[in-house]
C-alpha angles and dihedrals in degrees: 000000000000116000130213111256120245117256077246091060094047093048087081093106144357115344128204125232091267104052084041089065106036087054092054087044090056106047085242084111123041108170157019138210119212108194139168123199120246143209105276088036109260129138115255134185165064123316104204127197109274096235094042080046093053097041095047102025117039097022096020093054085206124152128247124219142212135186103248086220083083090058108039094051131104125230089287093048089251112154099258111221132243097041136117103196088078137344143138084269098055104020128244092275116176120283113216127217147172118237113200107079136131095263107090135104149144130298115211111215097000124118100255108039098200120061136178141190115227117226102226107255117244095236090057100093129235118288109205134151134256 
């Protein structure tokens, strides 16, 4: 007799809405990790609670936000030159982003099982460099 598969089981690769916020109901999630890429290609960001993730985020529709100092830093979190996104010049201001995207799925091993890539807000400007 085939058995319906756990929402763990199903947590092995994307997840809907849905299946996002049924595992959070149920404890089977218990958070998320909301990262951006930076310049050097490392991985930086928030992990949220899975049910405040879930209420803000996926049926609030709200925005996160991230200091764009955590982007704009070397390896030794030294403010790197030429862009506008932060700097010394125009202060380390609040990047905005929308966290419900296609880009999410499960990390095996890490922490916090569940990531997302965030898509850039519209109201968050335009980084560019100088």
């Amino acid at each position: 007799m085939p058995t319906t598969p756990t929402t763990t089981q199903q947590l092995s690769g994307r997840l809907t809405r849905d299946q996002l916020r049924q595992a959070a109901l149920t404890g089977e999630l218990r958070s998320v990790l909301l990262a951006v890429v930076d310049t050097q290609g490392r991985l930086k960001g928030k992990a949220y609670d899975a049910e405040y993730f879930v209420r803000h985020f996926v049926d609030g529709q709200s925005e996160a936000e991230m200091c764009g100092y955590v982007l704009a830093t070397d390896i030794e979190m030294t403010p790197l030159d030429g862009l506008d996104l932060a700097g010394w010049e125009s202060g380390f201001g609040d990047v905005r982003w929308l966290p419900i995207s296609r880009r999410h799925g499960r990390c095996r091993g890490c922490p916090t099982p569940l990531w997302c890539l965030p898509t850039p807000s519209p109201r968050m400007g335009t980084p560019r460099c100088r």
